[in-house]
N, CA, C and O atoms as a Tinker XYZ file with bonds, in Angstrom:
   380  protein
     1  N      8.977000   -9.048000   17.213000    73     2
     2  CA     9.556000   -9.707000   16.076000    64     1     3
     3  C     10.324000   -8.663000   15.254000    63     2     4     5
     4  O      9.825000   -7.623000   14.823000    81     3
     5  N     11.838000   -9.135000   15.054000    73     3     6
     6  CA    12.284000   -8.340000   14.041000    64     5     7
     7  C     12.160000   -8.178000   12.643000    63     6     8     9
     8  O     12.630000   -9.246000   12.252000    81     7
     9  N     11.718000   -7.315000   11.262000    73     7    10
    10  CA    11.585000   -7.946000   10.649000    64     9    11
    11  C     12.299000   -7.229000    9.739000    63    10    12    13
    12  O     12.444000   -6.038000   10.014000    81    11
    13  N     12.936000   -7.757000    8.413000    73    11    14
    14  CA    13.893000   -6.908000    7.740000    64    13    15
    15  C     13.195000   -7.052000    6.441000    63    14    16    17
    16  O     12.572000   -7.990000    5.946000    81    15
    17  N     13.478000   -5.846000    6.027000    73    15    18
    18  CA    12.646000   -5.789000    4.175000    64    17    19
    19  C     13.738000   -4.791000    3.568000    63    18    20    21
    20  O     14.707000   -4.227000    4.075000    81    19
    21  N     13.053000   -4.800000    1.946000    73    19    22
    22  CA    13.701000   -4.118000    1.026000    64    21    23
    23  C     12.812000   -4.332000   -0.169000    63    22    24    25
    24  O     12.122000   -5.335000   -0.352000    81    23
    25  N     12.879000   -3.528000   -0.781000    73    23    26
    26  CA    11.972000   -2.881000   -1.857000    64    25    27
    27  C     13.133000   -2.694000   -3.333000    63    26    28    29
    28  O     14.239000   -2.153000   -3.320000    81    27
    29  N     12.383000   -3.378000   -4.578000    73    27    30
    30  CA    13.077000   -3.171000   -5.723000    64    29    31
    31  C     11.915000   -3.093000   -6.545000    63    30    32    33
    32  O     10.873000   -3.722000   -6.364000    81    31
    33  N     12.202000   -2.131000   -7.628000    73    31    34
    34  CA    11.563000   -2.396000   -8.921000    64    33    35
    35  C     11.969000   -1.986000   -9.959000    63    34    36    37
    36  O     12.680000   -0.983000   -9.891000    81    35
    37  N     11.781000   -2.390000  -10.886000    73    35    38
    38  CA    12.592000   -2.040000  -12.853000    64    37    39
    39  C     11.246000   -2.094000  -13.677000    63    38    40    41
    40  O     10.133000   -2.614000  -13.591000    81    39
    41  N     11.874000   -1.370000  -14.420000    73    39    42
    42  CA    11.301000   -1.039000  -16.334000    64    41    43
    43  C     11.299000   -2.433000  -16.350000    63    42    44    45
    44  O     12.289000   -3.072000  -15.992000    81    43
    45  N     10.047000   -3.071000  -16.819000    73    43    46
    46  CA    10.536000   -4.589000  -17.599000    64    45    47
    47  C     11.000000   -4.362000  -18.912000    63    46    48    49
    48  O     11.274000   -3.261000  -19.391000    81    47
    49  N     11.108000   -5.983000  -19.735000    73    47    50
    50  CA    11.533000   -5.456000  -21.054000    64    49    51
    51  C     10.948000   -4.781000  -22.495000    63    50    52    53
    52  O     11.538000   -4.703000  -23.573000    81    51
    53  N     10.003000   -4.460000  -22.252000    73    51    54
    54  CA     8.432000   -3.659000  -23.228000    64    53    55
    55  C      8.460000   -2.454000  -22.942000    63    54    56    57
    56  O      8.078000   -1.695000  -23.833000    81    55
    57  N      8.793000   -2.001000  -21.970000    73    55    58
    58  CA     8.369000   -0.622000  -21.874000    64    57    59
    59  C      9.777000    0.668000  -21.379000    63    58    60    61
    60  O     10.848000    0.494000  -20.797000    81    59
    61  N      9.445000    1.292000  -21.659000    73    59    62
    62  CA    10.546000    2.633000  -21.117000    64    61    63
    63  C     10.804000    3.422000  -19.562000    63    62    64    65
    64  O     11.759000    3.821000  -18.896000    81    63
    65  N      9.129000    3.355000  -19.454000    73    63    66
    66  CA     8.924000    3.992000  -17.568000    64    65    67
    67  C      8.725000    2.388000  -17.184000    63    66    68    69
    68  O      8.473000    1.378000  -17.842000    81    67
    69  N      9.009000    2.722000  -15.545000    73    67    70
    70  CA     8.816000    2.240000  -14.900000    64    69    71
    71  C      7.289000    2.937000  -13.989000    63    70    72    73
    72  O      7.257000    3.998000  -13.365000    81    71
    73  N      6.366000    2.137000  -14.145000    73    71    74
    74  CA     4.610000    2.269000  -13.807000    64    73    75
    75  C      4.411000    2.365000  -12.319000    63    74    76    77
    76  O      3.838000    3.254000  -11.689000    81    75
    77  N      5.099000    1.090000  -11.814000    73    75    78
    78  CA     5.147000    0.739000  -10.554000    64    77    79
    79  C      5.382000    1.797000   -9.251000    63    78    80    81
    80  O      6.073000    2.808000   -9.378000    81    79
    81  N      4.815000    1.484000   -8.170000    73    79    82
    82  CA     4.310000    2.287000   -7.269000    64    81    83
    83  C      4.721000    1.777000   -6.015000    63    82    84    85
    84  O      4.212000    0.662000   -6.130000    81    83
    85  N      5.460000    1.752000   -4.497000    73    83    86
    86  CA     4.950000    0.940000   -3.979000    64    85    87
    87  C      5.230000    1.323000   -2.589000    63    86    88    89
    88  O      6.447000    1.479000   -2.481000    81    87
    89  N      4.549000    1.567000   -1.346000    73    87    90
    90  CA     4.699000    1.997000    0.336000    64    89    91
    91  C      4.926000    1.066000    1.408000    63    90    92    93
    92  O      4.324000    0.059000    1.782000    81    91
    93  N      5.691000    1.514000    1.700000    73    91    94
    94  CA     6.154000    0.424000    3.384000    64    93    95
    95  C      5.563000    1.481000    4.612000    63    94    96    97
    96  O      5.415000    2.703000    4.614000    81    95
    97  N      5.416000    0.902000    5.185000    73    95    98
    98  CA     5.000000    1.994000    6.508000    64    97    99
    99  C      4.244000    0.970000    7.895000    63    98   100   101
   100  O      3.324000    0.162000    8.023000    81    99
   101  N      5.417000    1.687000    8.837000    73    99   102
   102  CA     5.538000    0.914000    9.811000    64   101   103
   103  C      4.416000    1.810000   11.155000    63   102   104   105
   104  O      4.770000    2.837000   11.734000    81   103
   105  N      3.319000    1.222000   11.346000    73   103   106
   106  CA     2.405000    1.961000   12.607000    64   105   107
   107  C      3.309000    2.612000   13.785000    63   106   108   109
   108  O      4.264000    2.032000   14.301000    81   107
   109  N      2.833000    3.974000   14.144000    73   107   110
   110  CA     3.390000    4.337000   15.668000    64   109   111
   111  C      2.536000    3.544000   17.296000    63   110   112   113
   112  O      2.867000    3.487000   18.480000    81   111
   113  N      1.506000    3.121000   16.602000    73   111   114
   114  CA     0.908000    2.435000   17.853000    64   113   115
   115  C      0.753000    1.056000   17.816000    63   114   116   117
   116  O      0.566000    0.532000   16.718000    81   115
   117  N      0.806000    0.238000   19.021000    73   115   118
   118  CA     0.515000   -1.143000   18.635000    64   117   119
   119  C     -0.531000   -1.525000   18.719000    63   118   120   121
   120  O     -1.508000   -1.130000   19.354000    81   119
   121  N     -0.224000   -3.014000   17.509000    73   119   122
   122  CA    -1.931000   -3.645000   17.957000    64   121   123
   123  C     -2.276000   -4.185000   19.131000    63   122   124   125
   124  O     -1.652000   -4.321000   20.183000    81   123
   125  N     -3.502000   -4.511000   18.756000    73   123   126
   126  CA    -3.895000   -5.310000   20.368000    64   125   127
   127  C     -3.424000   -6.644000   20.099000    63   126   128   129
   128  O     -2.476000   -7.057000   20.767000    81   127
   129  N     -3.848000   -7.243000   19.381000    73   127   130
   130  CA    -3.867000   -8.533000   19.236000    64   129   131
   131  C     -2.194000   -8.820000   19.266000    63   130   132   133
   132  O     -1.904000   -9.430000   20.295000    81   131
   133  N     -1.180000   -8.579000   18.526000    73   131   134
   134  CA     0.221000   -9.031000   18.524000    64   133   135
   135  C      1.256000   -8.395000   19.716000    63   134   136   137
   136  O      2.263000   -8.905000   20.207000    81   135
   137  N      0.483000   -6.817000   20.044000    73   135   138
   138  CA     1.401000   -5.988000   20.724000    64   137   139
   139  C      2.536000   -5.268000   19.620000    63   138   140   141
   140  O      3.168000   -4.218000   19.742000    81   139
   141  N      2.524000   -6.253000   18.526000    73   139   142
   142  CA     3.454000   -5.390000   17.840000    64   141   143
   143  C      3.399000   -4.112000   16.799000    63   142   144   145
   144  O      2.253000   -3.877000   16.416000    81   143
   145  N      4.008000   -3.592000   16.482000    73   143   146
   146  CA     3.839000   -2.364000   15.724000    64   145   147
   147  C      3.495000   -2.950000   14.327000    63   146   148   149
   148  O      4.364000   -3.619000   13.769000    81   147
   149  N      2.018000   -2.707000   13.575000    73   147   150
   150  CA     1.648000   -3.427000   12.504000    64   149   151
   151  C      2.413000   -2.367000   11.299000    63   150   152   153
   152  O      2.520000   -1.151000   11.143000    81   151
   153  N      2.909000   -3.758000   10.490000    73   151   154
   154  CA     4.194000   -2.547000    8.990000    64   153   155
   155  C      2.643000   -2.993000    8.117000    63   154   156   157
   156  O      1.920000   -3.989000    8.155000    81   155
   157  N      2.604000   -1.698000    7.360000    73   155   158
   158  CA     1.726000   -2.346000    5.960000    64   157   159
   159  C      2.665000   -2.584000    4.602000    63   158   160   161
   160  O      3.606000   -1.873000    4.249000    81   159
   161  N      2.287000   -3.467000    4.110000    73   159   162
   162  CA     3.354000   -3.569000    2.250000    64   161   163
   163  C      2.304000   -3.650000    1.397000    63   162   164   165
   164  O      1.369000   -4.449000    1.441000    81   163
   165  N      2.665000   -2.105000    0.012000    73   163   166
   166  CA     1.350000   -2.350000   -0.578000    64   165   167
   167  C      1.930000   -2.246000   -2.047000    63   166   168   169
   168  O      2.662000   -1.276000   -2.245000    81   167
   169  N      1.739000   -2.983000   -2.951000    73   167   170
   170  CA     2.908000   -2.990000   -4.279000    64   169   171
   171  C      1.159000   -2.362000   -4.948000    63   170   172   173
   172  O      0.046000   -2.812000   -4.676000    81   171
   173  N      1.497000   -1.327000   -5.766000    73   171   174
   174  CA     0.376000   -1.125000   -7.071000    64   173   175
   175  C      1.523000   -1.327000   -8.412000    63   174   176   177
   176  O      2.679000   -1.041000   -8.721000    81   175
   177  N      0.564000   -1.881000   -8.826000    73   175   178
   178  CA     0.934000   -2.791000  -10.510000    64   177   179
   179  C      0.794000   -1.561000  -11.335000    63   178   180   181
   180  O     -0.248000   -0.912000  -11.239000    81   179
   181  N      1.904000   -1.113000  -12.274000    73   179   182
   182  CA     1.220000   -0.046000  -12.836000    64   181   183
   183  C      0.496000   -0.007000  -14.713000    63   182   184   185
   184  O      0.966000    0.537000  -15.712000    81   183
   185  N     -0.595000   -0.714000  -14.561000    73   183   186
   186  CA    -0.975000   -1.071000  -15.696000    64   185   187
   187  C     -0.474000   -0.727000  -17.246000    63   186   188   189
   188  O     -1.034000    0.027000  -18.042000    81   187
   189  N      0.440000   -1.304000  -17.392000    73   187   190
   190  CA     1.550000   -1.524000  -18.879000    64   189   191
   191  C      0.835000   -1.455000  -19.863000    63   190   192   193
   192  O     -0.102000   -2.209000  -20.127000    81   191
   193  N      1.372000   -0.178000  -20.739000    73   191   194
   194  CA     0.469000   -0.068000  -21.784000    64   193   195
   195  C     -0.779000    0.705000  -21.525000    63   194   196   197
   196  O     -1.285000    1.271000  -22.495000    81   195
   197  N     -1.265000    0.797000  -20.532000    73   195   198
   198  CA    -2.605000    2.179000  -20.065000    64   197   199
   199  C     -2.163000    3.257000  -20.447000    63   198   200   201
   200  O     -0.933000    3.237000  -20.496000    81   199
   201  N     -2.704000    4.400000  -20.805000    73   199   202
   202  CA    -2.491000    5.514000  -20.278000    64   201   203
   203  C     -2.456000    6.442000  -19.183000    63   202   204   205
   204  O     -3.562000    6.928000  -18.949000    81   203
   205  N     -1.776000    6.731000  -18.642000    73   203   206
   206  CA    -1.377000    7.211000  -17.198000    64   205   207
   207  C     -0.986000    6.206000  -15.941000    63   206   208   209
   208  O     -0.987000    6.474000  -14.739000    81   207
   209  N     -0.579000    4.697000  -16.746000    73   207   210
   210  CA    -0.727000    3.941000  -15.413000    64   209   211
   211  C      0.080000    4.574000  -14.077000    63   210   212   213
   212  O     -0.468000    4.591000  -12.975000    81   211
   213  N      1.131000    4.975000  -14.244000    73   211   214
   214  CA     2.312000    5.526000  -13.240000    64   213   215
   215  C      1.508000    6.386000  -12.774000    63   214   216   217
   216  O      1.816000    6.351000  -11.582000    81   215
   217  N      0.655000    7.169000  -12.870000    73   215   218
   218  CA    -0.136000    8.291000  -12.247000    64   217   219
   219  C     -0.898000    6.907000  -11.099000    63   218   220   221
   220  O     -0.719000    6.561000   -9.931000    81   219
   221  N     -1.521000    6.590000  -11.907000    73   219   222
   222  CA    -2.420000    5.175000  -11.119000    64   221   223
   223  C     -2.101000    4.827000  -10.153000    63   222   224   225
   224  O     -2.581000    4.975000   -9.030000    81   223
   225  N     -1.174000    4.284000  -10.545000    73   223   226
   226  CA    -0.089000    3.410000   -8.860000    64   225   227
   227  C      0.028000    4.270000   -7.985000    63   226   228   229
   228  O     -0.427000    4.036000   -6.866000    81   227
   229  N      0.732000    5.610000   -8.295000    73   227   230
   230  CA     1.482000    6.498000   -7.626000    64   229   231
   231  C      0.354000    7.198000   -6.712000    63   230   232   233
   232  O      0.683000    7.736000   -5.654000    81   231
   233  N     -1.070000    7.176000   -7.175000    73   231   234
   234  CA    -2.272000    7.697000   -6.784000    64   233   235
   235  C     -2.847000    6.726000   -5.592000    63   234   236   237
   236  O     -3.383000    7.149000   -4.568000    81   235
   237  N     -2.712000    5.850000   -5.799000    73   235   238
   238  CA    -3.257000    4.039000   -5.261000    64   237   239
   239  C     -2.308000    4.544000   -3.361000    63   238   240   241
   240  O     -2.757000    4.967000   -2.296000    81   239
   241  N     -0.355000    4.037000   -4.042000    73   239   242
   242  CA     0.127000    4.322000   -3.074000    64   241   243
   243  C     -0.161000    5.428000   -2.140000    63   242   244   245
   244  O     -0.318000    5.099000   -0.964000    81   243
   245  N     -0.269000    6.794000   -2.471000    73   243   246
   246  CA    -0.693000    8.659000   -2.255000    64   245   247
   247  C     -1.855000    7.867000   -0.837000    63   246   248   249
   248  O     -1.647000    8.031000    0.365000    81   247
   249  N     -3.053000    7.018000   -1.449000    73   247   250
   250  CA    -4.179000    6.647000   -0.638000    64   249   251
   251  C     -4.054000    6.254000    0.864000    63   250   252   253
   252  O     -4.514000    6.592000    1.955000    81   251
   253  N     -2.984000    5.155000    0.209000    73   251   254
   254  CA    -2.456000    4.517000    1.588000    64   253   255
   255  C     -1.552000    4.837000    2.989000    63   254   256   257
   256  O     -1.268000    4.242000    4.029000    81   255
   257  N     -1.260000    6.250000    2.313000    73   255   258
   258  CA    -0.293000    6.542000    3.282000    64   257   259
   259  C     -1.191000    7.098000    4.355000    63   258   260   261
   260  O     -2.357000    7.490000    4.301000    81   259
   261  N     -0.165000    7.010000    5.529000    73   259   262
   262  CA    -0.786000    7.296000    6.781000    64   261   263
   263  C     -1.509000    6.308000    7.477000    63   262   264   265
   264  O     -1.573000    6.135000    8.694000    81   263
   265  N     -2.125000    5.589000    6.432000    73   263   266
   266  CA    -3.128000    4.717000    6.791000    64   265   267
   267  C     -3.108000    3.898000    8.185000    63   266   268   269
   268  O     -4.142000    3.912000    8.853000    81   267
   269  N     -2.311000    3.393000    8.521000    73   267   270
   270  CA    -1.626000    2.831000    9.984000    64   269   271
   271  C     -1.849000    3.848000   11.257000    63   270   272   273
   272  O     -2.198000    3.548000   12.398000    81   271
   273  N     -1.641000    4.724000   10.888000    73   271   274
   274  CA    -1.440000    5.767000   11.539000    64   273   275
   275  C     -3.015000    6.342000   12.116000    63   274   276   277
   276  O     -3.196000    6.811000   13.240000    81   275
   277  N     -3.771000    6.223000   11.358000    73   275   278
   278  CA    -5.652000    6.961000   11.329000    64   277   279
   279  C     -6.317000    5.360000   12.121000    63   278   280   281
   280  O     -7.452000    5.179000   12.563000    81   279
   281  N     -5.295000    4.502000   12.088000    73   279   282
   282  CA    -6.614000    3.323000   12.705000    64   281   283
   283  C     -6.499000    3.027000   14.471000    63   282   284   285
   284  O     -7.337000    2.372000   15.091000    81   283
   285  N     -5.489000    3.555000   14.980000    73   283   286
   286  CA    -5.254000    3.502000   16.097000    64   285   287
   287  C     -4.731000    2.280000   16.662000    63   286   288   289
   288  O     -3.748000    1.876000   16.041000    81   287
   289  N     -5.161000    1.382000   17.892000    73   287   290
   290  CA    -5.168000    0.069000   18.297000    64   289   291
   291  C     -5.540000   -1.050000   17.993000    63   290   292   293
   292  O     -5.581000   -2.038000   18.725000    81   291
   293  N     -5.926000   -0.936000   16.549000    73   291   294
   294  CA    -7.255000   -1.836000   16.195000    64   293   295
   295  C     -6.546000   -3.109000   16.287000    63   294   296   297
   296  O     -5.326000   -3.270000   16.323000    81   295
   297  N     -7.672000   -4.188000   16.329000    73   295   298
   298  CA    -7.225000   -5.411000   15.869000    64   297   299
   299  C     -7.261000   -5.736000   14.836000    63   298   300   301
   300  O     -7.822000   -5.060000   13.975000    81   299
   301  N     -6.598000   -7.026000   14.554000    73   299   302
   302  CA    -5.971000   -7.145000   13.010000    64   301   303
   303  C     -7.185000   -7.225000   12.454000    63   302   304   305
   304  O     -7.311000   -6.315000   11.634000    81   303
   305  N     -8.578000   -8.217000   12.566000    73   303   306
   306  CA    -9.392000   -8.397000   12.169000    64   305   307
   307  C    -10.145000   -6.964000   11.310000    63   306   308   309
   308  O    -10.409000   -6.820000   10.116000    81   307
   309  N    -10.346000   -5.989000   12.552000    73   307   310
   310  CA   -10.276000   -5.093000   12.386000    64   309   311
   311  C     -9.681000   -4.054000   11.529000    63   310   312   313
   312  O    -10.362000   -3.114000   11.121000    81   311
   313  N     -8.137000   -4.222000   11.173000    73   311   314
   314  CA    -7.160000   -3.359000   10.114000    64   313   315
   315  C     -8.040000   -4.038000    8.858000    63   314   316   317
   316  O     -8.465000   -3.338000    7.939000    81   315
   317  N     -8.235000   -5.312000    8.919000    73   315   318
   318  CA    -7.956000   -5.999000    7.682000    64   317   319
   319  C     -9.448000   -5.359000    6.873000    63   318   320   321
   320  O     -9.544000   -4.931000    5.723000    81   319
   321  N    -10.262000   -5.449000    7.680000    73   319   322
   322  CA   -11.298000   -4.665000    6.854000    64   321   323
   323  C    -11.933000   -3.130000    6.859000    63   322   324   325
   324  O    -12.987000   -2.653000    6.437000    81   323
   325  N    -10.627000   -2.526000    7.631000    73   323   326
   326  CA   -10.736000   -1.318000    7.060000    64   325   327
   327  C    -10.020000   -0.959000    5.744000    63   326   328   329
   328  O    -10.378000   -0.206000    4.837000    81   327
   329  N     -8.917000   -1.700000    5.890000    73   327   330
   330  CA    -8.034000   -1.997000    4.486000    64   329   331
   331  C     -8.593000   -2.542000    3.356000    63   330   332   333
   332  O     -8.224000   -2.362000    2.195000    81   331
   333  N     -9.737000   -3.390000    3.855000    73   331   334
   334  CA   -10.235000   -3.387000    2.460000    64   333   335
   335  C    -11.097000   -2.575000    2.168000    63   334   336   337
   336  O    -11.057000   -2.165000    1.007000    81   335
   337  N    -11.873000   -2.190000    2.816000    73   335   338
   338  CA   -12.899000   -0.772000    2.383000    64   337   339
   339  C    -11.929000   -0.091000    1.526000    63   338   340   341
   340  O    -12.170000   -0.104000    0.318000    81   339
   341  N    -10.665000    0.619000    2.020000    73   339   342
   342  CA    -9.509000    1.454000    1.555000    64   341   343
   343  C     -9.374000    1.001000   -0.003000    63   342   344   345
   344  O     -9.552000    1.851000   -0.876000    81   343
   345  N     -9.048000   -0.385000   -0.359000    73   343   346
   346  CA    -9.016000   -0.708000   -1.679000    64   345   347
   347  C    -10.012000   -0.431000   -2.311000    63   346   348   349
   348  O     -9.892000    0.556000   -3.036000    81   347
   349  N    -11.035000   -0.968000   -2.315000    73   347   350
   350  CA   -12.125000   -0.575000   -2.873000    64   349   351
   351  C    -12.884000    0.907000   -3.624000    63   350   352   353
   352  O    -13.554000    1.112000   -4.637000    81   351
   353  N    -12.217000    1.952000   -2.221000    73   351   354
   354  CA   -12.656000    3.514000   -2.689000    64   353   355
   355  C    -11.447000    3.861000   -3.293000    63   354   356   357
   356  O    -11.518000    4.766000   -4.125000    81   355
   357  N    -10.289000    3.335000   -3.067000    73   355   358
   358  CA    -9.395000    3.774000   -4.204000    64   357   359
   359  C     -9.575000    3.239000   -6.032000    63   358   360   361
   360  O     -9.364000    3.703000   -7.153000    81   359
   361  N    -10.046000    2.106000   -5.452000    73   359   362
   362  CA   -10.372000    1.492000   -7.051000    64   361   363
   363  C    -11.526000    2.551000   -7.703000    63   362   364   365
   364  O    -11.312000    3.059000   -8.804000    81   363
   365  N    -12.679000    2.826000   -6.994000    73   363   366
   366  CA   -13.733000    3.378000   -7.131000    64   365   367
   367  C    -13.409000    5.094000   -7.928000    63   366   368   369
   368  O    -14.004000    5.811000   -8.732000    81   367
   369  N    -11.978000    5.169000   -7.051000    73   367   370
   370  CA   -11.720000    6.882000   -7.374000    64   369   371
   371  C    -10.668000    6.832000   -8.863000    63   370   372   373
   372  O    -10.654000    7.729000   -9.706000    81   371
   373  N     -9.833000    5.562000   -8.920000    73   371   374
   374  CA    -9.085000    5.513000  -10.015000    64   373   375
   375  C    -10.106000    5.335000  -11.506000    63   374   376   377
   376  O     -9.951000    5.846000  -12.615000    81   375
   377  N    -11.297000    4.288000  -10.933000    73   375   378
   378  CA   -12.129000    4.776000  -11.856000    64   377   379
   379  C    -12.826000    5.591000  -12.531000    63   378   380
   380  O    -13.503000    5.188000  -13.477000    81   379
């Protein structure tokens, strides 16, 4: 499957930085289940008005990278809950 993307983000109208964070990343190996090369899309929100949110996101995204890459052949079932473990210890560490 071909698939085409693109990535945007802006300052909304409240604030000066832009918070927002966000990684595309396309696996070198395929899955089992599709055969195809699994892309991950991971947007972090960068909490408006926090202090340090842009660190946050930018920390969140930092987590994810590679990530495709460390799971090998897995099946999706499989990605999906290593990915969520992944959220979780990132939430755990932003805390």
């Amino acid at each position: 499957m071909d698939i085409q993307f693109a990535a945007r983000s802006k300052v909304g109208l409240k604030r000066v930085n832009n918070e927002d964070c966000y990684i595309i990343e396309q696996g070198e190996r395929k899955a089992l289940a599709t055969g195809d090369n699994p892309i991950l899309f991971a947007v972090a929100d960068g909490m408006g008005g926090h202090p340090c949110g842009e660190v946050a996101s930018m920390i969140a995204c930092q987590a994810l990278a590679g990530f495709l890459d460390t799971q090998g052949s897995s099946s999706v079932k499989g990605l999906q809950s290593v990915l969520e473990k992944r959220f979780f210890d990132i939430d755990k560490q932003l805390r």
